[in-house]
N, C-alpha and C positions, 0 to 999 in steps of 0.2 A: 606778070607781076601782080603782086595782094594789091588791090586798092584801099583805100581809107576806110571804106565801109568793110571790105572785109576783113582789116586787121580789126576793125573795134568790135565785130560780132566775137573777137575771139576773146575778147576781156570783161575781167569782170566789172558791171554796173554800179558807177555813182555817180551821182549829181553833182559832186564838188570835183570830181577829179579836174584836171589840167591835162593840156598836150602840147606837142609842137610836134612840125613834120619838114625835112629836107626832103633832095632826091636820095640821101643815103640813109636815111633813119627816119624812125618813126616813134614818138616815145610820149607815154604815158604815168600818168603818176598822181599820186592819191597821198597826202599830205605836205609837210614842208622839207628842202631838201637845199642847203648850201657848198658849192664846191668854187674851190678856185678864184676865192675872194671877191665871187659876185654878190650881189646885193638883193638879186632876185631868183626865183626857186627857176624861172624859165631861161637864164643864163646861165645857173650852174647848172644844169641838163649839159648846154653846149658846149658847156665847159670839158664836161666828163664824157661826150659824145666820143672827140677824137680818140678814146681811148679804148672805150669800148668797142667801137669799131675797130681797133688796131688788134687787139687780142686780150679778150674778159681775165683769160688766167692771169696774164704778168699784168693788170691794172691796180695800181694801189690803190688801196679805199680808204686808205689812214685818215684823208683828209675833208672825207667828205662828211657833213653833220646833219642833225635833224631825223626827223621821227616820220618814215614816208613807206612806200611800196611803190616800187619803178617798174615799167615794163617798155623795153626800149627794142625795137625792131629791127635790126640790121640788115637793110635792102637786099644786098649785094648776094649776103652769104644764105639769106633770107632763114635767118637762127632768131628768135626769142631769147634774150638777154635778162633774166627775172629775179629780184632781189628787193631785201628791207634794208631797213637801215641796221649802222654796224651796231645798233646795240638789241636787235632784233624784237623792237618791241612793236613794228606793225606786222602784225600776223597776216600769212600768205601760206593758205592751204593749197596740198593741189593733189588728184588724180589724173590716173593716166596723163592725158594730153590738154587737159584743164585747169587755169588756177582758180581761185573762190578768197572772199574777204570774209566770208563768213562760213563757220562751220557746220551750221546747218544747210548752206546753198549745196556747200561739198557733199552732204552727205545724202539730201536730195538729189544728186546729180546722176546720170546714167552710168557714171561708169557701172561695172560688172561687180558685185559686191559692195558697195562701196559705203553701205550701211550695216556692214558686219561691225557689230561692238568688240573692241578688242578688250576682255575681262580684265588681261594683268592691267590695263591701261586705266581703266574703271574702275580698278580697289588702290591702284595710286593717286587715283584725283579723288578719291574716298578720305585716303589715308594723310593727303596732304595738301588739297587743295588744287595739282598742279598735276599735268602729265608730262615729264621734263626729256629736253632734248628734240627730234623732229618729230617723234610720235603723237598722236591724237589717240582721241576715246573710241576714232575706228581704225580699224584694220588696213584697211587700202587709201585711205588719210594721209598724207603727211604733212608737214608746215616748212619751209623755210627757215631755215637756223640764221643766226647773226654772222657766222663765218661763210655761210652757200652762195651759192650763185646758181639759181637753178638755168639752165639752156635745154629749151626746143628746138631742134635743128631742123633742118631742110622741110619748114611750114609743118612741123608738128610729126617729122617723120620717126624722130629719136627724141632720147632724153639725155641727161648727164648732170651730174651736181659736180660744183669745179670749188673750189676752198679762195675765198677772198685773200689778198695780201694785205698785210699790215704792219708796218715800221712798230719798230718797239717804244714805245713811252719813255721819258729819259726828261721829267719833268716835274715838280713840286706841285702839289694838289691844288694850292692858292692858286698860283703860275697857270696851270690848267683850266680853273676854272674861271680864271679872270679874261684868258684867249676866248670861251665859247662865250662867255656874257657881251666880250666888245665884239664879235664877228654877229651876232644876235641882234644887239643893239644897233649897229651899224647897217643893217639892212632890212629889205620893206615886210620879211614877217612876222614883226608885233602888232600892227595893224591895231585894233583895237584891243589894247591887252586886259587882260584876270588872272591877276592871282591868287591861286589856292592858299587860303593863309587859314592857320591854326595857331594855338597856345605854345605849338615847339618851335625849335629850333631852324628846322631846315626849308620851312617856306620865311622864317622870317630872316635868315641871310638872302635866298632868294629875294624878299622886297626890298632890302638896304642894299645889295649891290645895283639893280634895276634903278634905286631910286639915285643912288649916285652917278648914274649915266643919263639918267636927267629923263628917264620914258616916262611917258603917262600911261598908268593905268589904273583900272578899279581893284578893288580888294572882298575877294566871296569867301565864304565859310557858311558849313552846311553844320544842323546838329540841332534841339532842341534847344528851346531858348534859353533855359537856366544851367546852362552846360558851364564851365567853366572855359574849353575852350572856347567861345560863343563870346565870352567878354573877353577874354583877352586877342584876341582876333580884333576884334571893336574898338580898344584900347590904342594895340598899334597900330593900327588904318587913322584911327585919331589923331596919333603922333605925326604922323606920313604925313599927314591931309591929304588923305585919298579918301573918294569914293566906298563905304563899303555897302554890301550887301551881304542880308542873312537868307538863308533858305532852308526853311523846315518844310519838313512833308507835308502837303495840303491834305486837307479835315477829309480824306476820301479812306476808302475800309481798304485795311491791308493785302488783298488782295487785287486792289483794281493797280495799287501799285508796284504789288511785284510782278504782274503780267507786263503794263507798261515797259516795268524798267526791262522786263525779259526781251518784250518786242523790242528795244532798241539797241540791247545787249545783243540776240541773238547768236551766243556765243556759249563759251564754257565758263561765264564772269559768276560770282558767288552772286547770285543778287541780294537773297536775305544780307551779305555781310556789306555791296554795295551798292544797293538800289538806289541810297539817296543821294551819292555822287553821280548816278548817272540819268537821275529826276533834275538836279542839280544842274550838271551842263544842259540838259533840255530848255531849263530855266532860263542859261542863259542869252540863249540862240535870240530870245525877244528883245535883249540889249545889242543885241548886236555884235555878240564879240567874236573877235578873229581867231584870241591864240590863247590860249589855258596856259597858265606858267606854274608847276606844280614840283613839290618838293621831296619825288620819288629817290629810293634811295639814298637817302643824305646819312641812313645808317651806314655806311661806310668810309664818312669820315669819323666814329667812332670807332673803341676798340669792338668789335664787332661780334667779335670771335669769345665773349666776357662769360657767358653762361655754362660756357663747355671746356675753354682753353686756357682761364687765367691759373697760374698767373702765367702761364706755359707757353708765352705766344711762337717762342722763336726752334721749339723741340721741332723736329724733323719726323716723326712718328704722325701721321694720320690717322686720325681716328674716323672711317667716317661712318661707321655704325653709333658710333654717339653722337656722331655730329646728325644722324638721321632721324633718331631717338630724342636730343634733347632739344633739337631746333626744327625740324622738318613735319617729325611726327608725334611731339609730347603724349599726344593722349591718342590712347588705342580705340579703332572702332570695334562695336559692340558687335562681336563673333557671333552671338545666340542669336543674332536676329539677322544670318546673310543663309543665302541659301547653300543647299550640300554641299554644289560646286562651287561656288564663292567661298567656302570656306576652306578647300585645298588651295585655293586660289592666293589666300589670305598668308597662309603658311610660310609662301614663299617671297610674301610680296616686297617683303624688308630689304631680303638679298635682292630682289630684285629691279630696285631704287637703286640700294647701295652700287652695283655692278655698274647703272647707268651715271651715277655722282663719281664715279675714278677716273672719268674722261677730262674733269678739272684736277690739277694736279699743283698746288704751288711749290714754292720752297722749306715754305714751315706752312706749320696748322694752321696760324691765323690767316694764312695768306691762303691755303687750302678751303677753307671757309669762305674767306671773302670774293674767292674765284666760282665755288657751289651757289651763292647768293648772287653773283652780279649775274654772268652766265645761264645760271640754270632758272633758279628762284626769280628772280625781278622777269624774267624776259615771260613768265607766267606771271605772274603777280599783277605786276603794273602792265605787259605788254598788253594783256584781257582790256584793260578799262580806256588805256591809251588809244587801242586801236577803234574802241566804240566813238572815243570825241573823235579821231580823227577821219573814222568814216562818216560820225554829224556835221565834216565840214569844219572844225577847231584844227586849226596848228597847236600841237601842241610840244608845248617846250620844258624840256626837262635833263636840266644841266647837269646834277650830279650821275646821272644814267648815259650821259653822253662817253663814250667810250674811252677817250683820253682822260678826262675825268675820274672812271672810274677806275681804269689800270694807273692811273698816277696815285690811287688811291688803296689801292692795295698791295702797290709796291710799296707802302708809307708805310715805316715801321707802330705797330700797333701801340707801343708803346707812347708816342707823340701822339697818338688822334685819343688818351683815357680822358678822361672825366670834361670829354666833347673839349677837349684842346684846339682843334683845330675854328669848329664854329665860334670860339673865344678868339681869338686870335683876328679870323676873318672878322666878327662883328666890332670888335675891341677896335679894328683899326679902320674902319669904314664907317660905321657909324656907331659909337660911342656911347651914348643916350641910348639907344633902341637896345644895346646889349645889357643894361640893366634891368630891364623888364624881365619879370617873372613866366616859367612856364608853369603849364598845370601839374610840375611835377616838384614847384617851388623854388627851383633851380632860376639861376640867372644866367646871362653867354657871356658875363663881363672876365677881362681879365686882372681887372684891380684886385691887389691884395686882401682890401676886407670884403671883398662878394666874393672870392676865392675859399676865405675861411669858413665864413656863412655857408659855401655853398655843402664845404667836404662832407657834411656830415648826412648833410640829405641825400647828397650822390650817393651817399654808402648805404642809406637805407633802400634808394630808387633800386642798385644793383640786386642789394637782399631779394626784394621784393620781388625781381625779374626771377630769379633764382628760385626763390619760393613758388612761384607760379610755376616754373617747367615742373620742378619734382613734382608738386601736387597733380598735375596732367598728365606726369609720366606713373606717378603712383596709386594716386585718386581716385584717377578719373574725372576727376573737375578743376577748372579752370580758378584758382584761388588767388586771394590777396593783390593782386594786381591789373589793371584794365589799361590796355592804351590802344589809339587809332579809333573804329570805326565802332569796335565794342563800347569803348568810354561816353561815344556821341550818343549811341542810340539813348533813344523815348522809352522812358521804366515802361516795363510790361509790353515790350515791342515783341519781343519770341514767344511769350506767353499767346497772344494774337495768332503770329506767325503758325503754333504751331495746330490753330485752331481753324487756319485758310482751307480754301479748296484746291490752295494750289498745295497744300500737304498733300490731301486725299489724294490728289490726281498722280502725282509724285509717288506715292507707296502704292498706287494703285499698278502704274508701271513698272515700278523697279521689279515687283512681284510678278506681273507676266515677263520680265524678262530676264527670269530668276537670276536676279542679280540678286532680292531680298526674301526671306524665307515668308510664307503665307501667311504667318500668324504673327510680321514686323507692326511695329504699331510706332504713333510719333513719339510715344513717351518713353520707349527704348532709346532713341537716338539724340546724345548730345550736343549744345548748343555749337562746339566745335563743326560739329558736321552734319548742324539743321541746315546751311544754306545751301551744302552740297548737294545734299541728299533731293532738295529739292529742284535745283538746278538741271542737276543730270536728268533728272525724274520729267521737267517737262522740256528741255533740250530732247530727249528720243524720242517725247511725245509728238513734237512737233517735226521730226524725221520722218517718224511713223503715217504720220496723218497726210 
């Protein structure tokens, strides 16, 4: 039988993980993980032990929560049991007979190939930010999906990927998200909590339900000082009487911090678009904090589906070449400047998204969408940034991405979640006062009649302006009239900078030897859409390479 030291040579290294060991199991685990109405991440392990010892296939995973990577040992059968959480945002690479937390470890790793770049994989994370479903940007790569269960059998003799079970949702989105806040609340992983607070909506139901169950914690927000999200972040931390803190990027040259934030990303994470979230959590490892409480996702309790499907939400026709077009890919990258083969590459690459987006499939469009975005989108999006706090050691909590959450939320007719009904509702009856605060988009979350009237007209120009922005990206070619999230934060003349680092050079210096980009690409070819990519990927191979 493996002993202790030789199942851990078999896993992959960090310093925050956890374990626990009987005579029948042996299990590991890298973030926070609640089953079984335990209180702590190392009783719901035991909790979910018996089970997975009894048989991985028929184990329900409906009810297990949290943002983790498990690796549980089965003495007996002596099988690798290996899985994320159900909303698959801790990324879990693996070759051959090896997993990896990080995608450069995978891709340094022995297997046989195993840093062959897969091209269609590379003009998708081009074309969209994201390489969707188990694929990576290599070849012999893959990732554990939010439905897998990967299994090593007989000490790594075989493989098999087996599909988790899960009970159907059959719950109101309130309802749902009021279960994950008191199972949260009630148990030891808030520890010392932060929440991610902004000018919107969906970290500040976030702080008003937390605050109503009586937790302590601080309140951060990252961004230039004269940002407007910046004061209104400050404003309601003021109301709360919390703690806040601001975090702007310290006076160092642009490039000593997009290296930094790479080294802690080491990943497929945009840095140019997130480096100062993930400077950010760095920052706050000196306070000491336990568990990031962040407000990924809460676009689905809106109508979601607004820029491509109104007013259409309930047609039974899928579109999902528009839906690729005018949410996925707005703006085209720039053909003249990819190499020969990258540009037959390119040709195809739209069907070639499209084909892997049919695997989500709802009732209607909006619900078709909102299944392409929980699924595919967020589990790249947010799982990249997630999985970096959670390998610095943060729990990190994030409710509207929590799986019951989000299928209660997309089984919500679209119609009920317009003009952010439902964050009205939630704030309107929770906390009252906080729902009248403005966001940066002038809008209020009250649901009183005269913030209601005040509000219609701005939401109608907010929509405009969303609208306007895609066509202009889809037509353009630039990004017009509208900014939200991490673009609105940044420091005037941050890409200006960016595009003047060495870590550009190094970036088009690689992508050209790995004629991904044509010899004569230059930075002022490539838009700000897919400056942080281009540079990402560019030093992600570098550092494969090296």
């Amino acid at each position: 039988m493996l002993t202790s030291h030789d199942l851990r040579d078999f896993l992959p290294s960090n310093q925050h993980a956890q374990s626990c060991e009987t005579d029948t199991f042996f299990a590991y685990w890298i973030g926070w993980i609640l089953h079984g109405g335990a209180s702590t991440a190392r009783d719901s392990v035991f909790s979910l032990s018996s089970r997975l010892l009894s048989d991985p296939a028929s184990c329900d995973f409906s009810d297990i929560r949290g943002i983790f990577g498990l690796w549980f040992y089965d003495k007996r059968k002596r099988d690798w049991i290996i899985f994320s959480d159900n909303a698959g945002l801790f990324k879990i690479y693996y070759t051959g007979f090896r997993t990896y937390i990080s995608l450069i470890d995978a891709a340094r790793s022995d297997a046989p190939k195993s840093a062959e770049i897969s091209h269609e994989d590379v003009m998708e994370y081009i074309n969209t930010g994201s390489v969707f479903g188990n694929k990576t940007l290599f070849r012999r790569i893959s990732k554990v999906r939010d439905d897998e269960v990967l299994i090593f059998s007989g000490d790594t003799t075989s493989s098999r990927i087996i599909r988790k079970s899960f009970r159907a949702t059959h719950t109101t989105p309130e309802r749902a998200l009021a279960l994950i806040m008191d199972e949260f609340s009630n148990s030891t992983i808030p520890g010392n909590l932060s929440v991610d607070l902004t000018g919107g909506l969906d970290s500040r139901v976030i702080a008003c339900l937390l605050s109503r169950r009586g937790l302590e914690f601080e309140t951060a927000v990252a961004g230039y000082e004269n940002n407007p999200d910046v004061h209104i972040a400050r404003h309601i931390a003021s109301f709360l009487r919390r703690p806040f803190f601001w975090f702007s990027n310290p006076e160092l040259p642009v490039d000593t911090c997009l290296r930094a934030a790479f080294e802690i990303s080491r990943s497929e994470l945009d840095i140019v678009l997130f480096h100062r979230a993930v400077l950010h959590a760095d920052a706050r490892r000196a306070r000491h904090i336990d568990t990031i409480a962040h407000g990924g996702g809460g676009e689905l309790l809106r109508d979601h589906a607004f820029v491509h499907e109104f007013p259409f939400y309930n047609r039974r026709v899928r579109n999902y070449t528009r839906m690729y077009q005018m949410r996925l890919r707005p703006m085209r990258f720039n053909k003249v400047i990819m190499s020969h083969d990258m540009k037959k590459i390119y040709e195809s690459s739209e069907n070639y998204t499209v084909d892997k987006l049919k695997q989500w499939t709802g009732d209607t469009a909006a619900q078709t969408c909102d299944m392409i975005y929980y699924y595919g989108r967020y589990q790249e999006f947010f799982g990249a940034t997630y999985s970096i706090y959670t390998r610095m050691g943060f729990n990190v909590f994030s409710p509207f991405l929590d799986r019951k959450v989000a299928e209660s939320c997309i089984m919500y007719p679209p119609w009920k979640r317009v003009f952010a009904l439902l964050h009205r509702r939630i704030l309107s009856s929770n906390c009252p006062e906080l729902a009248r605060f403005r966001t940066m988009d002038g809008l209020t979350g009250s649901l009183e009649t005269k913030d209601i009237l005040r509000d219609l007209p701005r939401h109608a120009g907010v929509q405009i302006r969303r609208l306007a922005r895609k066509v202009s990206e889809k037509y353009v070619g630039k990004s017009a009239f509208y900014k939200v999230g991490a673009p609105a934060a940044e420091m005037p003349g941050y890409r200006t900078r960016v595009r003047k680092s060495e870590c550009m050079k190094v970036a088009l210096d690689v992508l050209k030897n790995e004629n991904i980009l044509a010899k004569d690409a230059a930075e002022r070819d490539i838009s700000d859409t897919h400056l942080g990519r281009i540079i990402t990927l560019g030093l992600l191979i570098d550092a494969v390479r090296r």
